[in-house]
Structures are given as structure tokens and as C-alpha cells.
Backbone as CSV, one residue per row, in Angstrom:
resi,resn,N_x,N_y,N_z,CA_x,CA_y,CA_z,C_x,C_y,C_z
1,UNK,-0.770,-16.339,-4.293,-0.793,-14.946,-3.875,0.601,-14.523,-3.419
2,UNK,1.063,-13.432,-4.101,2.470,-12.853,-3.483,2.100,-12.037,-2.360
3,UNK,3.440,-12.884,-1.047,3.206,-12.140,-0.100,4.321,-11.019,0.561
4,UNK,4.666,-10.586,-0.994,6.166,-9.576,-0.912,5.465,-8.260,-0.136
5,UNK,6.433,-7.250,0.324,5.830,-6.394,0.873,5.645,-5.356,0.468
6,UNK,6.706,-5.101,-0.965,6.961,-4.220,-1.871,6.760,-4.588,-3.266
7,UNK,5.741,-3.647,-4.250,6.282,-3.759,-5.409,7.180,-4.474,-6.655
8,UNK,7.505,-5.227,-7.239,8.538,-5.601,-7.643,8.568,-5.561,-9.549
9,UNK,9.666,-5.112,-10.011,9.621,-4.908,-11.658,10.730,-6.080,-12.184
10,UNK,9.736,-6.978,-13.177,10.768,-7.541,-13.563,11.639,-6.867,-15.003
11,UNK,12.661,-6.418,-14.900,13.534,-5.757,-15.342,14.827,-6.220,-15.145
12,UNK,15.834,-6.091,-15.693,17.132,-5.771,-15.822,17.897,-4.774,-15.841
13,UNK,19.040,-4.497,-15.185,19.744,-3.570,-14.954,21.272,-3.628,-14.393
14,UNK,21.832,-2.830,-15.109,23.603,-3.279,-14.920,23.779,-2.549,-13.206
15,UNK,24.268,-3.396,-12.593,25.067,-2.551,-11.478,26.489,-2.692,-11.236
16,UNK,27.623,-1.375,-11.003,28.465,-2.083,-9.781,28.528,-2.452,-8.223
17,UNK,29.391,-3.874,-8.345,29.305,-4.203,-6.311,30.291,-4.375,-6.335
18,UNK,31.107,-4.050,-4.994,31.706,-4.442,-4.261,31.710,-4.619,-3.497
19,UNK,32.598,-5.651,-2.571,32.928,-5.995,-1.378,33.628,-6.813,-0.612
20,UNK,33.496,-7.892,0.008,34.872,-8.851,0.549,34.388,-10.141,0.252
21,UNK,34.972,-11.210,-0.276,34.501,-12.389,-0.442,34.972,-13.602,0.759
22,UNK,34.183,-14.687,0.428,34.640,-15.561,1.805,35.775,-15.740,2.245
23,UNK,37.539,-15.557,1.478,38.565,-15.692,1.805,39.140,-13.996,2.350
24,UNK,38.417,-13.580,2.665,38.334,-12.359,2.644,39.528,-11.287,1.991
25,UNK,38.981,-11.522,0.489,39.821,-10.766,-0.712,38.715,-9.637,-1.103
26,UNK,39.127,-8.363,-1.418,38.081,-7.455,-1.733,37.818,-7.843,-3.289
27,UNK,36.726,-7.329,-4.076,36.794,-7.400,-5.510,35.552,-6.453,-5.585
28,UNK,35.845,-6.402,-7.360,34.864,-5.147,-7.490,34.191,-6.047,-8.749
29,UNK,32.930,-6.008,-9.291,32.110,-6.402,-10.374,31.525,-5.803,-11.100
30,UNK,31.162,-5.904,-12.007,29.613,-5.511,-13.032,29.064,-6.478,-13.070
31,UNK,27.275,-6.507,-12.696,26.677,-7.407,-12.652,25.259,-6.839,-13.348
32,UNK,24.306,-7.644,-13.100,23.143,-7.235,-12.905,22.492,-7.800,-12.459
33,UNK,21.325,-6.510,-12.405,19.842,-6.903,-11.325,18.525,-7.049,-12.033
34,UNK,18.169,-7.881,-11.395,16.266,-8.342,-12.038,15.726,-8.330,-10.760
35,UNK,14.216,-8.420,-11.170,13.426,-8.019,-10.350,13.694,-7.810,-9.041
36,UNK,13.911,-6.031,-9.235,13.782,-5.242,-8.464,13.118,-4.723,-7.765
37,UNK,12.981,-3.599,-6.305,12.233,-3.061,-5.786,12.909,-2.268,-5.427
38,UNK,12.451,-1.344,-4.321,12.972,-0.495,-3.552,13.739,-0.916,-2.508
39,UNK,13.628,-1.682,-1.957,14.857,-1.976,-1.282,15.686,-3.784,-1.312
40,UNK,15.435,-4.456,-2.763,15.931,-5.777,-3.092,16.482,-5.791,-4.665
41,UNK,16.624,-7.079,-4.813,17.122,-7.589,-5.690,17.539,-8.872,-6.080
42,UNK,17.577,-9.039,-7.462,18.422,-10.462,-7.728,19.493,-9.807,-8.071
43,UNK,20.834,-10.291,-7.907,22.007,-10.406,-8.415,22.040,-11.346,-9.164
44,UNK,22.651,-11.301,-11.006,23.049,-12.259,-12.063,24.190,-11.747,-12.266
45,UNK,25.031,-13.093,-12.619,26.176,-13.066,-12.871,27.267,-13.029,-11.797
46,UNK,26.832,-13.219,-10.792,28.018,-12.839,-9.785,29.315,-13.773,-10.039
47,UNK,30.130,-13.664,-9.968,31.524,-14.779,-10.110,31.805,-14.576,-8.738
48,UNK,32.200,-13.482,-7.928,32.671,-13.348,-6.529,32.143,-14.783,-5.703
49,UNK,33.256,-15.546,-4.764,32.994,-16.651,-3.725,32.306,-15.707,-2.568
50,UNK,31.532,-15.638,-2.480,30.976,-14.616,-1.214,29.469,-15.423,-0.588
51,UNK,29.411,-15.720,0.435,27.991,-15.594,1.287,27.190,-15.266,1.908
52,UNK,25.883,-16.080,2.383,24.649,-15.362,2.700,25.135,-14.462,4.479
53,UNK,24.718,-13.634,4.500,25.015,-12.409,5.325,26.029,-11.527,5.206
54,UNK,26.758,-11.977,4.052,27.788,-10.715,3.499,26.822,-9.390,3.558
55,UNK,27.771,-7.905,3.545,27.370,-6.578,2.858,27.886,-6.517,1.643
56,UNK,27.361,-5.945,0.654,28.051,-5.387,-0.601,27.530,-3.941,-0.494
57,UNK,28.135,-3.459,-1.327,27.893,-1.823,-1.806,27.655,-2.341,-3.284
58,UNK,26.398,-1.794,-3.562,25.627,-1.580,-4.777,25.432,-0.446,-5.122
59,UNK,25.906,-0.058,-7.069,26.047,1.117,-7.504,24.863,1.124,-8.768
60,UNK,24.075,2.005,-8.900,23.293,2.051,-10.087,23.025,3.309,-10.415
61,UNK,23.716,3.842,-11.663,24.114,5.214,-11.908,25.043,5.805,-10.647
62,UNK,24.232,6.738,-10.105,24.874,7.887,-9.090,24.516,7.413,-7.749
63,UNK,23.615,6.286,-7.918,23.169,5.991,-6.190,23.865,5.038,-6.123
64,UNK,24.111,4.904,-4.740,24.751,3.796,-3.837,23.987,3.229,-2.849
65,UNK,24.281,2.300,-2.179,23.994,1.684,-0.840,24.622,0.552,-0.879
66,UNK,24.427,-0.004,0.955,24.827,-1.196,0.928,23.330,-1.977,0.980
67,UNK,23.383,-3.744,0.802,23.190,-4.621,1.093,23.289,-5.689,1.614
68,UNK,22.174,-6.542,2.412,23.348,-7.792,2.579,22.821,-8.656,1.761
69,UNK,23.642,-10.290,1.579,23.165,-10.613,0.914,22.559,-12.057,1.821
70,UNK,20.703,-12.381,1.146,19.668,-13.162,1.927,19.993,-14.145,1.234
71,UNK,20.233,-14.814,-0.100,20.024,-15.851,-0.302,21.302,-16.486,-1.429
72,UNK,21.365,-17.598,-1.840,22.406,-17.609,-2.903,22.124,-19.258,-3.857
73,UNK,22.249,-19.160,-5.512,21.906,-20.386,-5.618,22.959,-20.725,-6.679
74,UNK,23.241,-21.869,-6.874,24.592,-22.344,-7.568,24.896,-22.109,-8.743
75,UNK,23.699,-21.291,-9.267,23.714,-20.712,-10.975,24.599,-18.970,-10.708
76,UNK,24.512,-18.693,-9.614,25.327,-17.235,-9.671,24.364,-16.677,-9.404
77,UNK,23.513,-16.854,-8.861,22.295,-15.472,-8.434,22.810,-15.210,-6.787
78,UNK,22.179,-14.468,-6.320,21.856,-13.862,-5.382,20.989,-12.727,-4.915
79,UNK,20.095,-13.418,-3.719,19.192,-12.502,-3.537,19.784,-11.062,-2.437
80,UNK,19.590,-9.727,-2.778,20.264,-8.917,-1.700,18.843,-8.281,-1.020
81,UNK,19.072,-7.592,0.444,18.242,-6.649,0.639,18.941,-5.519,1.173
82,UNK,18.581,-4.298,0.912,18.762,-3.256,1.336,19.196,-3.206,2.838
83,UNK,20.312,-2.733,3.357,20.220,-2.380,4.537,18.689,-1.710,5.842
84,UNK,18.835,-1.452,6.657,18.063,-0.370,7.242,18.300,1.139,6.766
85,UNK,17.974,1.744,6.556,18.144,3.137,6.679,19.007,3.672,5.423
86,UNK,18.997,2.479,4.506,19.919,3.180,3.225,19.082,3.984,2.333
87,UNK,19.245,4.300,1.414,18.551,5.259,0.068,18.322,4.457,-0.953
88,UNK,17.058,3.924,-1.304,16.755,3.334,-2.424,17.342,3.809,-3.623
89,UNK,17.875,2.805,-4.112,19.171,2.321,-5.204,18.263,2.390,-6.873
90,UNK,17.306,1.357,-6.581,15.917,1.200,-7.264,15.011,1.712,-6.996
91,UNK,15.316,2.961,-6.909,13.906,3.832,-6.660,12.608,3.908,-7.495
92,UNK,11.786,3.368,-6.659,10.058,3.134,-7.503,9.584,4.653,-8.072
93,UNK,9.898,5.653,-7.226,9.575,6.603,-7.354,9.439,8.056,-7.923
94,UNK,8.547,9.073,-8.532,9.389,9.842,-9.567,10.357,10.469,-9.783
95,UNK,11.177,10.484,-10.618,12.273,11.262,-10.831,13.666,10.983,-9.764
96,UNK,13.695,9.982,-9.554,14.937,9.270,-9.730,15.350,7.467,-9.784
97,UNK,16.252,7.010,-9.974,16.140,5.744,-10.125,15.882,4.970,-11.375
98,UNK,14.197,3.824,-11.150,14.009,3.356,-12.040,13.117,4.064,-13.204
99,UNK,12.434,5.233,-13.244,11.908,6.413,-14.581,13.053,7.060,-15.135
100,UNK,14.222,6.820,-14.740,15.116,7.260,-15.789,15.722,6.059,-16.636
101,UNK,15.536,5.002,-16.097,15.605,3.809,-17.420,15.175,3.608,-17.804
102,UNK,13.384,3.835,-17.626,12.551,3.757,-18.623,12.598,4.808,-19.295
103,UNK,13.069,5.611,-19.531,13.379,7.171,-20.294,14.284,6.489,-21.209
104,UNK,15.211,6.083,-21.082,16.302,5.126,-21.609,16.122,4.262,-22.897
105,UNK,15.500,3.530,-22.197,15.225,1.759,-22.742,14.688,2.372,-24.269
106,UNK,15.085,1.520,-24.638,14.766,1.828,-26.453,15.587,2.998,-27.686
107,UNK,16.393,3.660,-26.932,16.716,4.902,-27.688,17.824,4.715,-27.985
108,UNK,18.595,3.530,-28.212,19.903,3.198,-29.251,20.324,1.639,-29.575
């Protein structure tokens, strides 16, 4: 039984992050995210040296927020969660977010 508290789509999706890595050098990425929610994520692909309780700023389309990041495993993932009080990035909800990639998906 999943005992998540939110929703979750397994999907893919390009984001940009930035932020400061453990030597504390800034860098900026393209990555992406899988199973998503409204306020999480996996990070794939990360190359950045960065660890668990970092913030990043996560970009997907026109939305932003920060995150920090909860978890990390030696293949390049990372798990993030949403700050408190930010604006869902992955919005479940209609008309913005994730229904405009499904509007998307398939049409080239």
C-alpha cells in the first residue's frame, strides 16, 4: 500500500535547476523529472556534486520554485520536495502545469 500523501504521475519531463553545489560553485542544468506530483520529484541525470538538504530552483516552462533536495543515489537521481509555501511547478491541476503536456505529448 502507498503511503504517499499526494498523487503521483509516472512521467517524464525536462526541467531547468540551479543552484550551489558542495564546493560551493553555482551551476545551472537541464535535467529531468519522473514521477511527479505537486509538490516532488525525481531528478535524472543530475551531474552537479550537490547534497541532501541543498535548495535548487526548479524551472518547468514558466513556473519556478525552489526545492530541497531529500534524498540522493549514486546513479544521478535525486529525490526533491517542494519548499513550504512555493507554487506547484507540477501542477496536478487544470489548466496549468502538467495538462499542458499532455496537450503536447504526441504532436511531433
Amino acid at each position: 500500500m502507498d503511503r504517499r500523501k499526494e498523487r503521483r504521475l509516472d512521467l517524464e519531463l525536462p526541467v531547468r535547476i540551479w543552484g550551489v553545489d558542495r564546493m560551493a560553485r553555482p551551476f545551472a542544468e537541464m535535467v529531468r523529472v519522473r514521477n511527479v506530483s505537486n509538490h516532488g520529484a525525481i531528478l535524472t541525470g543530475l551531474r552537479a556534486k550537490v547534497q541532501t538538504g541543498e535548495v535548487l530552483d526548479v524551472q518547468h516552462g514558466a513556473a519556478r520554485a525552489q526545492f530541497r533536495i531529500v534524498w540522493l543515489s549514486l546513479s544521478g537521481e535525486a529525490g526533491i520536495e517542494a519548499l513550504a509555501m512555493e507554487p506547484p511547478v507540477f501542477s496536478m491541476g487544470i489548466g496549468i502545469g502538467l495538462p499542458k503536456v499532455f496537450e503536447t505529448v504526441g504532436t511531433g
